[in-house]
N, CA, C and O atoms as CSV, one atom per row, in Angstrom:
chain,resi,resn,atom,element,x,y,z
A,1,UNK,N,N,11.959,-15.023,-15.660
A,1,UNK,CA,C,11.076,-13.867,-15.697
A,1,UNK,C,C,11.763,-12.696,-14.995
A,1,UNK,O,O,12.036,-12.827,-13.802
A,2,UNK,N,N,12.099,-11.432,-15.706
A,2,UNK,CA,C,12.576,-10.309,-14.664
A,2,UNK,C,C,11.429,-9.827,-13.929
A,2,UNK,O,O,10.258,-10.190,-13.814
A,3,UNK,N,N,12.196,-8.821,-13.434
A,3,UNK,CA,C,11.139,-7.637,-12.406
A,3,UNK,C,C,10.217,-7.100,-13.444
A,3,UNK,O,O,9.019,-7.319,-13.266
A,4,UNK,N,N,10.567,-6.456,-14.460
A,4,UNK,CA,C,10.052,-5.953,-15.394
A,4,UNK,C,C,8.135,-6.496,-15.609
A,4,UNK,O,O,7.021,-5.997,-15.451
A,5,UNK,N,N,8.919,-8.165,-16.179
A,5,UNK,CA,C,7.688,-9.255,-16.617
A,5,UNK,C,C,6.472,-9.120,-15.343
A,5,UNK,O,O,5.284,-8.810,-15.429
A,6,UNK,N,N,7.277,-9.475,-14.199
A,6,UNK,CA,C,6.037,-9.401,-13.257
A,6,UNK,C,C,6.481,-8.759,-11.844
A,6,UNK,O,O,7.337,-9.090,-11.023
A,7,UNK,N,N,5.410,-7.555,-11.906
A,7,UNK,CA,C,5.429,-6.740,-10.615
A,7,UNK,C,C,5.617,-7.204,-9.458
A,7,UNK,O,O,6.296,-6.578,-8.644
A,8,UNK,N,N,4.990,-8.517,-9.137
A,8,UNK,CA,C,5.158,-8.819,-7.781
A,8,UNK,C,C,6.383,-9.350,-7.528
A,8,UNK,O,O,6.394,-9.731,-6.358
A,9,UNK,N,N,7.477,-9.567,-8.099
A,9,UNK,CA,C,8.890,-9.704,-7.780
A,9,UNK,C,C,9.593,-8.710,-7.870
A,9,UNK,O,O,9.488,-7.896,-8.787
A,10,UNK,N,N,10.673,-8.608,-6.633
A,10,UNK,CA,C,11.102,-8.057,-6.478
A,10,UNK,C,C,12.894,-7.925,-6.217
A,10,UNK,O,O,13.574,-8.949,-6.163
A,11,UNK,N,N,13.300,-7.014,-6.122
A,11,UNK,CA,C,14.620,-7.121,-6.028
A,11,UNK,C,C,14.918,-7.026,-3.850
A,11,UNK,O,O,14.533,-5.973,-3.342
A,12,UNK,N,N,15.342,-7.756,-3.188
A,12,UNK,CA,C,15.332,-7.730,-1.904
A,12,UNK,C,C,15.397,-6.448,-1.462
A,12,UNK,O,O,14.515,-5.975,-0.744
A,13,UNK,N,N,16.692,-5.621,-1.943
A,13,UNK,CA,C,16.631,-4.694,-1.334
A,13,UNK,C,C,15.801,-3.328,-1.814
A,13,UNK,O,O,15.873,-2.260,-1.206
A,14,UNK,N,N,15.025,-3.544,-2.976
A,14,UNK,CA,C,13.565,-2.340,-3.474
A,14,UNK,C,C,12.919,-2.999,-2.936
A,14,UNK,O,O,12.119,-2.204,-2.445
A,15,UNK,N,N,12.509,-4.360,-2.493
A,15,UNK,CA,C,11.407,-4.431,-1.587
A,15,UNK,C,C,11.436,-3.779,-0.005
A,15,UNK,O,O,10.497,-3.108,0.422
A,16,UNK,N,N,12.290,-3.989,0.554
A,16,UNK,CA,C,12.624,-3.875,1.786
A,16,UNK,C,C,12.482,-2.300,2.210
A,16,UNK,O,O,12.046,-1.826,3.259
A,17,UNK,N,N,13.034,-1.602,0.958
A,17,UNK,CA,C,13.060,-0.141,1.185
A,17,UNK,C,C,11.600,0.500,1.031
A,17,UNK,O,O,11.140,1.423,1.702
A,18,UNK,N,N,10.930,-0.257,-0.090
A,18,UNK,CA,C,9.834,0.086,-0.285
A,18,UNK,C,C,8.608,-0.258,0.893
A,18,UNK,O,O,7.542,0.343,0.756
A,19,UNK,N,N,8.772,-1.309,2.152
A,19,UNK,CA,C,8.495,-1.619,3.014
A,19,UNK,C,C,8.741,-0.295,3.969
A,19,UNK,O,O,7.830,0.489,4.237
A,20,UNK,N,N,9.533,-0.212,4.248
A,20,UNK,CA,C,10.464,0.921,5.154
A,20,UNK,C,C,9.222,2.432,4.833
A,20,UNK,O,O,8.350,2.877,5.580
A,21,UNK,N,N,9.672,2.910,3.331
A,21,UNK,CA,C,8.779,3.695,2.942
A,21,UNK,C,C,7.309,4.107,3.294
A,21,UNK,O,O,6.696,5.130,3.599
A,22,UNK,N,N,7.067,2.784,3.095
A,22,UNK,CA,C,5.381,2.455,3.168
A,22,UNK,C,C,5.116,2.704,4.824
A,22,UNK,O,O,4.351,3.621,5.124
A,23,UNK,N,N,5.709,1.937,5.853
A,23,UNK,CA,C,5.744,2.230,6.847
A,23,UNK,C,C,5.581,3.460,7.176
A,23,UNK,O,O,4.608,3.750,7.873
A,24,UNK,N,N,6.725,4.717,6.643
A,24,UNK,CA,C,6.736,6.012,7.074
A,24,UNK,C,C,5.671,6.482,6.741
A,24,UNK,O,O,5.271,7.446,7.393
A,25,UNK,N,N,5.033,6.092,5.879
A,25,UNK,CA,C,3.462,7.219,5.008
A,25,UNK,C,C,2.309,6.996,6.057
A,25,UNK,O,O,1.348,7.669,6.426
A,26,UNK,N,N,2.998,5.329,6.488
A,26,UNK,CA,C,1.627,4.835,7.141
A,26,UNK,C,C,1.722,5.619,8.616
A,26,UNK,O,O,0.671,6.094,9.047
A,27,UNK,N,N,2.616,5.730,9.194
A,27,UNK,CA,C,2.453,7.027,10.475
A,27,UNK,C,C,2.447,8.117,10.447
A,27,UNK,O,O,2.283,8.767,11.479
A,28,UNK,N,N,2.666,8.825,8.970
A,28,UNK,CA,C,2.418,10.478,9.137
A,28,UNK,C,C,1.001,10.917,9.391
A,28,UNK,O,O,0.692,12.107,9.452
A,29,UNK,N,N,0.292,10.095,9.512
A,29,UNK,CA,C,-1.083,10.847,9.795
A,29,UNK,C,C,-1.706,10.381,10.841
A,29,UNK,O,O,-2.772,10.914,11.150
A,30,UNK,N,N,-1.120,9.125,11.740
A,30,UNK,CA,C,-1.587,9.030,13.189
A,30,UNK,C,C,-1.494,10.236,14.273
A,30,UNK,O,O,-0.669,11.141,14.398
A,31,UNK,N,N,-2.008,10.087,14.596
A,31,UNK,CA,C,-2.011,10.998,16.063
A,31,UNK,C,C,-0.868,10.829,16.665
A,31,UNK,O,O,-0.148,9.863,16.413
A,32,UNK,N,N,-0.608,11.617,17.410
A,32,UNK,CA,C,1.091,11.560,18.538
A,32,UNK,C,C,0.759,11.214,19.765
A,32,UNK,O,O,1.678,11.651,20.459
A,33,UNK,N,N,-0.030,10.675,20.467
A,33,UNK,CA,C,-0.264,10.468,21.794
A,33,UNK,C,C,0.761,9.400,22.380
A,33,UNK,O,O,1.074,8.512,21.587
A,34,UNK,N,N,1.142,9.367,23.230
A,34,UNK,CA,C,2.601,9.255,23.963
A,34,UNK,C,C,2.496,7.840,24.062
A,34,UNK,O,O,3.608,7.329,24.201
A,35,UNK,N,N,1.576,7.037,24.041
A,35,UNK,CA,C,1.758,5.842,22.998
A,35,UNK,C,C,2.037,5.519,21.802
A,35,UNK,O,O,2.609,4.534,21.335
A,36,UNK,N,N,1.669,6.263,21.424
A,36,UNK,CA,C,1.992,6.300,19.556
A,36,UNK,C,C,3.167,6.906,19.182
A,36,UNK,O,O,3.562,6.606,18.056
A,37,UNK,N,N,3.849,7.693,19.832
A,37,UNK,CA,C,4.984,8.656,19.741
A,37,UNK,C,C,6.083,7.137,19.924
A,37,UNK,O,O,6.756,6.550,19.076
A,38,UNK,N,N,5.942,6.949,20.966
A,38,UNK,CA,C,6.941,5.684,21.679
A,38,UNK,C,C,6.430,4.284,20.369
A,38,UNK,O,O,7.195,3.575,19.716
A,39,UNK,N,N,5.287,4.292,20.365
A,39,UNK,CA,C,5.976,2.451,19.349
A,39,UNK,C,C,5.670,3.372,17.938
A,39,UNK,O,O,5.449,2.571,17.029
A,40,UNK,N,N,5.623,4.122,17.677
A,40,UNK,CA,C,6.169,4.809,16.312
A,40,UNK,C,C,7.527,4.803,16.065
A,40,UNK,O,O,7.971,4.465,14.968
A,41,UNK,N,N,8.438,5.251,17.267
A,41,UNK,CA,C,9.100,5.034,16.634
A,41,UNK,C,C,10.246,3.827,16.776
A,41,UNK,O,O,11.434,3.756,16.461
A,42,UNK,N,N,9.351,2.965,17.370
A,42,UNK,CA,C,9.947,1.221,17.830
A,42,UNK,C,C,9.590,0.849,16.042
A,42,UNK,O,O,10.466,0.241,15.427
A,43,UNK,N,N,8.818,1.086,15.601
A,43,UNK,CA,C,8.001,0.841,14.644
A,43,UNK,C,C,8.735,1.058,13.146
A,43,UNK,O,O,8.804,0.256,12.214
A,44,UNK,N,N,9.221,2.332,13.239
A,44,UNK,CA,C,9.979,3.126,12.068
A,44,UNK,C,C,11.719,2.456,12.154
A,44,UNK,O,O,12.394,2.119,11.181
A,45,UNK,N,N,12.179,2.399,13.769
A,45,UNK,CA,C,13.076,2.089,13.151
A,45,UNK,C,C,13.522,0.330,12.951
A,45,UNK,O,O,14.559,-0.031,12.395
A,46,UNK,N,N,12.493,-0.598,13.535
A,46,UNK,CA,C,12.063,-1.559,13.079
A,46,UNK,C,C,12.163,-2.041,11.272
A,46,UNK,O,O,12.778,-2.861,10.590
A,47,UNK,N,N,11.163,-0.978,11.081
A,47,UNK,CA,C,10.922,-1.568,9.274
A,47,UNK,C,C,12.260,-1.066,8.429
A,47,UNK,O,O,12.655,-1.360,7.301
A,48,UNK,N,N,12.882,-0.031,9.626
A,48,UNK,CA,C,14.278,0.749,8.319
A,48,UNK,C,C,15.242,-0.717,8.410
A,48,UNK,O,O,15.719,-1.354,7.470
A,49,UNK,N,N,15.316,-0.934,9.578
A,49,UNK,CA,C,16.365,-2.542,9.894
A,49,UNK,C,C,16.139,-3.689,8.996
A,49,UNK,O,O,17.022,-4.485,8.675
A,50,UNK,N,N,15.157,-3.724,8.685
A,50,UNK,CA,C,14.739,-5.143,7.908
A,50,UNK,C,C,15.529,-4.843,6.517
A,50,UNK,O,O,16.193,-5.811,6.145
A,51,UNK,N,N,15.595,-3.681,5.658
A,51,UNK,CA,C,16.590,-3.725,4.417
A,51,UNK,C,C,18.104,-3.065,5.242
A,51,UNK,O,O,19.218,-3.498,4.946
A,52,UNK,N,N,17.971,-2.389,5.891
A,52,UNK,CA,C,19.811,-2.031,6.394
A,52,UNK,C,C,20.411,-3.154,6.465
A,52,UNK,O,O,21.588,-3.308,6.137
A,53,UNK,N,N,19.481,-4.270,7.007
A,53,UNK,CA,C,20.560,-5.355,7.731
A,53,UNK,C,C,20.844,-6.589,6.971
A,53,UNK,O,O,21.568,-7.498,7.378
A,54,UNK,N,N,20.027,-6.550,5.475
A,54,UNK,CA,C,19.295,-7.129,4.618
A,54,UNK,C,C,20.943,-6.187,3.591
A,54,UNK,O,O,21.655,-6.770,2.773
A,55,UNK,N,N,21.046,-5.183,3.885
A,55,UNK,CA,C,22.264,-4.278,2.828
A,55,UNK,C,C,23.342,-5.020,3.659
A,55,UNK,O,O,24.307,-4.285,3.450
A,56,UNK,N,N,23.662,-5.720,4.233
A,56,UNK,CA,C,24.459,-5.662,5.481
A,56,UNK,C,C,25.254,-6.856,5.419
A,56,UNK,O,O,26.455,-7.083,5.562
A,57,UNK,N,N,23.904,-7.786,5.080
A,57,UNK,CA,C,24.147,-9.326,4.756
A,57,UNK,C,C,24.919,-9.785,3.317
A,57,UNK,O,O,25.717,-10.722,3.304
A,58,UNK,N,N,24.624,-9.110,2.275
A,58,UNK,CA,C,24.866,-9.085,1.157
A,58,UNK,C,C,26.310,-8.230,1.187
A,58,UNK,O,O,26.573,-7.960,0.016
A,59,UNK,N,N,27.234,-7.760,1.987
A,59,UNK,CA,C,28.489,-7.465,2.574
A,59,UNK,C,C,29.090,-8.490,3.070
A,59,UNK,O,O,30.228,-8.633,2.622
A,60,UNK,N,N,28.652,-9.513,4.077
A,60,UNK,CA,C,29.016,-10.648,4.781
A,60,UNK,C,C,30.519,-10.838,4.296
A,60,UNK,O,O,31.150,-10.706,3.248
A,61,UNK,N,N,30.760,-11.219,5.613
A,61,UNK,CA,C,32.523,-11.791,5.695
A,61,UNK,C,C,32.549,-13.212,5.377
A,61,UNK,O,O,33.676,-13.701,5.305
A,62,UNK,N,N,31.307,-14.178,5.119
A,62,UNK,CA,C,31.208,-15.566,5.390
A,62,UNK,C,C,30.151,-15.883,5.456
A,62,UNK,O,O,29.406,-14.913,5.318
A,63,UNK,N,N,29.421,-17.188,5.671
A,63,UNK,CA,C,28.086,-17.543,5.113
A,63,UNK,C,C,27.476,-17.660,6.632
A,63,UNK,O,O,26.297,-17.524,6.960
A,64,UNK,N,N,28.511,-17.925,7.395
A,64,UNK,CA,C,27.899,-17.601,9.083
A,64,UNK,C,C,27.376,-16.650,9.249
A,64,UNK,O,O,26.295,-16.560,9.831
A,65,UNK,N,N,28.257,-15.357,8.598
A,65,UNK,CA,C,27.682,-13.911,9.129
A,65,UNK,C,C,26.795,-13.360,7.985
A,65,UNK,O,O,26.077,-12.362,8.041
A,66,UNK,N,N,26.979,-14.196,6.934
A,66,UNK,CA,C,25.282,-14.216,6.047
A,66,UNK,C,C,24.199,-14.738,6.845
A,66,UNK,O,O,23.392,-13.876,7.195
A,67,UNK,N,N,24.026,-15.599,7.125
A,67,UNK,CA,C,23.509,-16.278,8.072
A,67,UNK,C,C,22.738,-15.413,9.286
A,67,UNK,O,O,21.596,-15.468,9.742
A,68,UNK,N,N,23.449,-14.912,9.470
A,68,UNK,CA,C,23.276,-14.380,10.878
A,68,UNK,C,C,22.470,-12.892,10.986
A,68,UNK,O,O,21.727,-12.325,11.788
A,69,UNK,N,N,23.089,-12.622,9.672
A,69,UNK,CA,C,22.186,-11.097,9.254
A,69,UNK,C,C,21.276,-10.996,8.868
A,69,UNK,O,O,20.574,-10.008,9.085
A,70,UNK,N,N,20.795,-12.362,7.864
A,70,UNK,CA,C,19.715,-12.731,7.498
A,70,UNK,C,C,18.603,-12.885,8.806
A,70,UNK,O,O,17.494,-12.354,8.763
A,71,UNK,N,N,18.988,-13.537,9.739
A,71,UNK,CA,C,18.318,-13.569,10.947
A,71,UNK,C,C,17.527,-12.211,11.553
A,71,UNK,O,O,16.430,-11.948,12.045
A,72,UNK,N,N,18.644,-11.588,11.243
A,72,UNK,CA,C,18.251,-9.991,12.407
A,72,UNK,C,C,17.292,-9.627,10.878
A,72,UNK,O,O,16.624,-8.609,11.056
A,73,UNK,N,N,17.218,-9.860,10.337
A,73,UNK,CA,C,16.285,-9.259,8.941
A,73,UNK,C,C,15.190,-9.695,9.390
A,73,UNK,O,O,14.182,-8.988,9.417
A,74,UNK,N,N,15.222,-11.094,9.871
A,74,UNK,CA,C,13.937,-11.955,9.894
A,74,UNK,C,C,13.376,-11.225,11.042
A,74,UNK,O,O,12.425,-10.444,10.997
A,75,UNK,N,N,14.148,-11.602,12.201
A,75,UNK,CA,C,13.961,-10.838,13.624
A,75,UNK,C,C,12.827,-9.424,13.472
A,75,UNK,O,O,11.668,-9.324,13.875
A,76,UNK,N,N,13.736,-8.382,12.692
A,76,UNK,CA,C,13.009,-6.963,12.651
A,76,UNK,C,C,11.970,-7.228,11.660
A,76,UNK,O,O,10.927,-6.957,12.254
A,77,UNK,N,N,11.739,-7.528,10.722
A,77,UNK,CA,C,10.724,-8.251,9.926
A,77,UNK,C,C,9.381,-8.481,10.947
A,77,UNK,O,O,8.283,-8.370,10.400
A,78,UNK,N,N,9.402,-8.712,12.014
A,78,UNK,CA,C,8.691,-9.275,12.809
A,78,UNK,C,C,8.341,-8.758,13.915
A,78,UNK,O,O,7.219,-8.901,14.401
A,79,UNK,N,N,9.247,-8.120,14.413
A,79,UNK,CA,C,9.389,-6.701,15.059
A,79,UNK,C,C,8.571,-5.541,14.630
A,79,UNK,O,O,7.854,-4.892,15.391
A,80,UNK,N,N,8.718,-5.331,13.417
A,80,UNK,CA,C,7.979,-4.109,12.785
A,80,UNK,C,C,6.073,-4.722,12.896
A,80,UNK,O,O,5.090,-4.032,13.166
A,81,UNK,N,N,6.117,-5.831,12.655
A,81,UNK,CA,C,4.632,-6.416,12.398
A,81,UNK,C,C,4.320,-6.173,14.603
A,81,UNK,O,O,3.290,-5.625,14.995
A,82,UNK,N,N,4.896,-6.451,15.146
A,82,UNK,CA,C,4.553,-6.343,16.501
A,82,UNK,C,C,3.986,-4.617,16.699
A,82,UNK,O,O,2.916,-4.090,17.004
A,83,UNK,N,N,4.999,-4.261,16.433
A,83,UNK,CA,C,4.880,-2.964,16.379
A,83,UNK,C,C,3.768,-1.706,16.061
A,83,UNK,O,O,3.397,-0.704,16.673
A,84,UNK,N,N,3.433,-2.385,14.661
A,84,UNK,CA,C,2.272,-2.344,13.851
A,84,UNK,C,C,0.888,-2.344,14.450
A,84,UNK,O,O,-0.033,-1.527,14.461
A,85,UNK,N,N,1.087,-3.673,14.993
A,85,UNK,CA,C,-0.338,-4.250,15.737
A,85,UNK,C,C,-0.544,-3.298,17.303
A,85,UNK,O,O,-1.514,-3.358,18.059
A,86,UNK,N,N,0.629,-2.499,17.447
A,86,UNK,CA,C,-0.044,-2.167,18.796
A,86,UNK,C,C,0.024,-0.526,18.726
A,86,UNK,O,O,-0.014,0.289,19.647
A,87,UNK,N,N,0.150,-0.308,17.147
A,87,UNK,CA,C,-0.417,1.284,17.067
A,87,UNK,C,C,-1.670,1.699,16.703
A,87,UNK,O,O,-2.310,1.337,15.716
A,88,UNK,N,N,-2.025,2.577,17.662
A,88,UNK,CA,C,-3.639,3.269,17.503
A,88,UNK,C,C,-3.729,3.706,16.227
A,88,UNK,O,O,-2.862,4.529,15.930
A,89,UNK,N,N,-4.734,3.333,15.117
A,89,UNK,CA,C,-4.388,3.466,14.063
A,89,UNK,C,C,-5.249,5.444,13.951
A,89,UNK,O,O,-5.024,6.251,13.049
A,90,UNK,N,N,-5.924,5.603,14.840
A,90,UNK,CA,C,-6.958,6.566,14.698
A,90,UNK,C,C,-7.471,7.120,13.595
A,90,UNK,O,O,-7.213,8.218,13.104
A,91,UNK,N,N,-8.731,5.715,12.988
A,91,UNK,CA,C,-8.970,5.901,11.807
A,91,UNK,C,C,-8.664,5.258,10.343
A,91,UNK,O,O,-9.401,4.830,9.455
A,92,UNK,N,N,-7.435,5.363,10.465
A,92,UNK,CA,C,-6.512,4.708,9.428
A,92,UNK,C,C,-7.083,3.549,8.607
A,92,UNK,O,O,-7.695,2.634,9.159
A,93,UNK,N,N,-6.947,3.578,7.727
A,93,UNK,CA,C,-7.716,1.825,7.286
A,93,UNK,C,C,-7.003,0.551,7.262
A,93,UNK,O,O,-6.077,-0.059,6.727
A,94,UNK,N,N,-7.872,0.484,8.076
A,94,UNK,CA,C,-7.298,-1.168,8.494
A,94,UNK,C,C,-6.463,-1.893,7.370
A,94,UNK,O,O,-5.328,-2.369,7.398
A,95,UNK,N,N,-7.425,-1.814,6.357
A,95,UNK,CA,C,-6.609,-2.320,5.454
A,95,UNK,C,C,-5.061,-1.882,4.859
A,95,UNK,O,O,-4.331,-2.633,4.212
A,96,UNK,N,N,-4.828,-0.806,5.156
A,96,UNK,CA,C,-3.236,-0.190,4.893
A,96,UNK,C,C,-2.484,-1.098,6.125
A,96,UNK,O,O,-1.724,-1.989,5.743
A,97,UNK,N,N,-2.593,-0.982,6.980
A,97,UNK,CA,C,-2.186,-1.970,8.538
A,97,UNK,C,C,-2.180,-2.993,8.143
A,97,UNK,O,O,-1.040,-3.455,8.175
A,98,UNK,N,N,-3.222,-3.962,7.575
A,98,UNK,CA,C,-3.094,-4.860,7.282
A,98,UNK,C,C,-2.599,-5.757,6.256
A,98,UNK,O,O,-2.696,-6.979,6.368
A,99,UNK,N,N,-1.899,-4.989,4.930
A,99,UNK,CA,C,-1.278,-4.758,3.900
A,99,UNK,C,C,0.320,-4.738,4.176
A,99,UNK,O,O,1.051,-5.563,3.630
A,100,UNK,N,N,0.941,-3.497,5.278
A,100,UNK,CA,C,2.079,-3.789,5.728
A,100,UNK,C,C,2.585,-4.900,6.744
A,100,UNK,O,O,3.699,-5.384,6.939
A,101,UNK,N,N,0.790,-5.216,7.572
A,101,UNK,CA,C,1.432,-6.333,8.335
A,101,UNK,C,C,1.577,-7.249,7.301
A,101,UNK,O,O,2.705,-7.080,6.838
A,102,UNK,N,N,1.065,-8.027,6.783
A,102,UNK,CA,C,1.450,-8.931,5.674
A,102,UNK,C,C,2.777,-8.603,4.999
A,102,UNK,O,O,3.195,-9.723,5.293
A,103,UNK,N,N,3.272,-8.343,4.690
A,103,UNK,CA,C,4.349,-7.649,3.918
A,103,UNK,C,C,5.587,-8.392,5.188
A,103,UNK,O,O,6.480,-9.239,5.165
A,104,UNK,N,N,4.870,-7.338,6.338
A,104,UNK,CA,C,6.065,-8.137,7.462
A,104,UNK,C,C,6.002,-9.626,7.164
A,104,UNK,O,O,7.043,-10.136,6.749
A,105,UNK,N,N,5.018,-10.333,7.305
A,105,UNK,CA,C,5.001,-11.435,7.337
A,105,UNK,C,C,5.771,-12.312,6.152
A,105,UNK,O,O,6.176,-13.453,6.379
A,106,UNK,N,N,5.936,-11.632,4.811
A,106,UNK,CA,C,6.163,-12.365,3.781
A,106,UNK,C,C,7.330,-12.129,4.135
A,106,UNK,O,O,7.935,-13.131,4.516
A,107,UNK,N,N,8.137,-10.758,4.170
A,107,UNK,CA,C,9.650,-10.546,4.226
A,107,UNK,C,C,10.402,-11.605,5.417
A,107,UNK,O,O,11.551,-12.045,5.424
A,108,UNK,N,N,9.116,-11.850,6.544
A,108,UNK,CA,C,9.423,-13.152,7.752
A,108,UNK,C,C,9.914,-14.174,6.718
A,108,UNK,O,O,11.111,-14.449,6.635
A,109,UNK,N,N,9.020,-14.712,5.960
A,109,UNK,CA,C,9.178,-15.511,5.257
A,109,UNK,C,C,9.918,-15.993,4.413
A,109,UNK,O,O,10.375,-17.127,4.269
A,110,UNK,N,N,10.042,-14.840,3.715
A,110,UNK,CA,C,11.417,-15.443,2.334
A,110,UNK,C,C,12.523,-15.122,3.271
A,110,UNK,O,O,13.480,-15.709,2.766
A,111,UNK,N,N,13.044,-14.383,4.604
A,111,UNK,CA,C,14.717,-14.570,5.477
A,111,UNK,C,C,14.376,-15.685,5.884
A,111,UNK,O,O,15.288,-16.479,5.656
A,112,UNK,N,N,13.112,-16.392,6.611
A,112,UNK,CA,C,13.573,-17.535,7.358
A,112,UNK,C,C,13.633,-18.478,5.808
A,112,UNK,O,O,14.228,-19.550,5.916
A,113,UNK,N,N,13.251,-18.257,4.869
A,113,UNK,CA,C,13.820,-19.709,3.493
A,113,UNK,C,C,15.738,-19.426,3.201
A,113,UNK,O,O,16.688,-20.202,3.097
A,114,UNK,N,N,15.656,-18.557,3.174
A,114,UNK,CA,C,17.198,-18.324,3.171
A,114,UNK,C,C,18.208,-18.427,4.082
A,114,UNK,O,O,19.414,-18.456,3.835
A,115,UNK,N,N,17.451,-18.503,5.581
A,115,UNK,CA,C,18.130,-19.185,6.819
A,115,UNK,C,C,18.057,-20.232,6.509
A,115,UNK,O,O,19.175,-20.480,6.057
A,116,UNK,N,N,17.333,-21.287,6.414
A,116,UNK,CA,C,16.743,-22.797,5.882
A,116,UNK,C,C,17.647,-23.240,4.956
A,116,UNK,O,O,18.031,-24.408,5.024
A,117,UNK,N,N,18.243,-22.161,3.697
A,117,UNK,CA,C,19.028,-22.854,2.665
A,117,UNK,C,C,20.669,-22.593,3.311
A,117,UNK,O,O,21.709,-23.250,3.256
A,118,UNK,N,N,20.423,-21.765,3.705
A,118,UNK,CA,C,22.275,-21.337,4.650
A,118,UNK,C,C,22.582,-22.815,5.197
A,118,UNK,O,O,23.357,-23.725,4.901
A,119,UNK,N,N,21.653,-22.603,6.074
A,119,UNK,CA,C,21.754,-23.813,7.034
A,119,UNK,C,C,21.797,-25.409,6.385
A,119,UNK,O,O,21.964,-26.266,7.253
A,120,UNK,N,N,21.676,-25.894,5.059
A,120,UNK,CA,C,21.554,-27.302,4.686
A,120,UNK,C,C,22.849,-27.573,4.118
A,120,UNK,O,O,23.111,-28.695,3.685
């Protein structure tokens, strides 16, 4: 089945970017209060890491340092969802928050299956 056939697949790195994206839309309309300023942008550059490092891996010198990049994917993947959870949304709908946290969670998901297959 391509991308084409069915929407919800994706190519790693249009998902990842499109993650990244989504992220940025989702803080242009919070408030700036000096909490939000500070894990905004723990937050932003969090979700940009998850496809940079994800572009990064797919470069690899070796299946170690595939391996390994895949990790920091997983890592910020997870990072960004921390991140997420501890911005004042002021307003915002939950459900957009809760849409990208998931998202973190899946992108958690399919690096740690690809750590899992590195590793056997």
């Amino acid at each position: 089945m391509t991308n084409d056939e069915n929407p919800k697949r994706y190519d790693l790195e249009e998902r990842t970017f499109a993650f990244a994206k989504a992220a940025r839309g989702f803080v242009k309309g919070l408030s700036m209060t000096v909490a939000n300023l500070e894990d905004t942008k723990q937050f932003i550059r969090a979700s940009g890491s998850v496809g940079a490092n994800y572009i990064e891996a797919n470069e690899a010198l070796g299946k170690k340092d595939f391996a390994m990049k895949i990790k920091i994917c997983r890592r910020e993947a997870k990072e960004s969802r921390y991140w997420l959870e501890l911005l004042d949304a002021d307003g915002k709908p939950e459900v957009e928050r809760n849409r990208l946290a998931e998202e973190a969670g899946e992108l958690m998901k399919i690096f740690g299956a690809i750590v899992r297959k590195c590793e056997e």
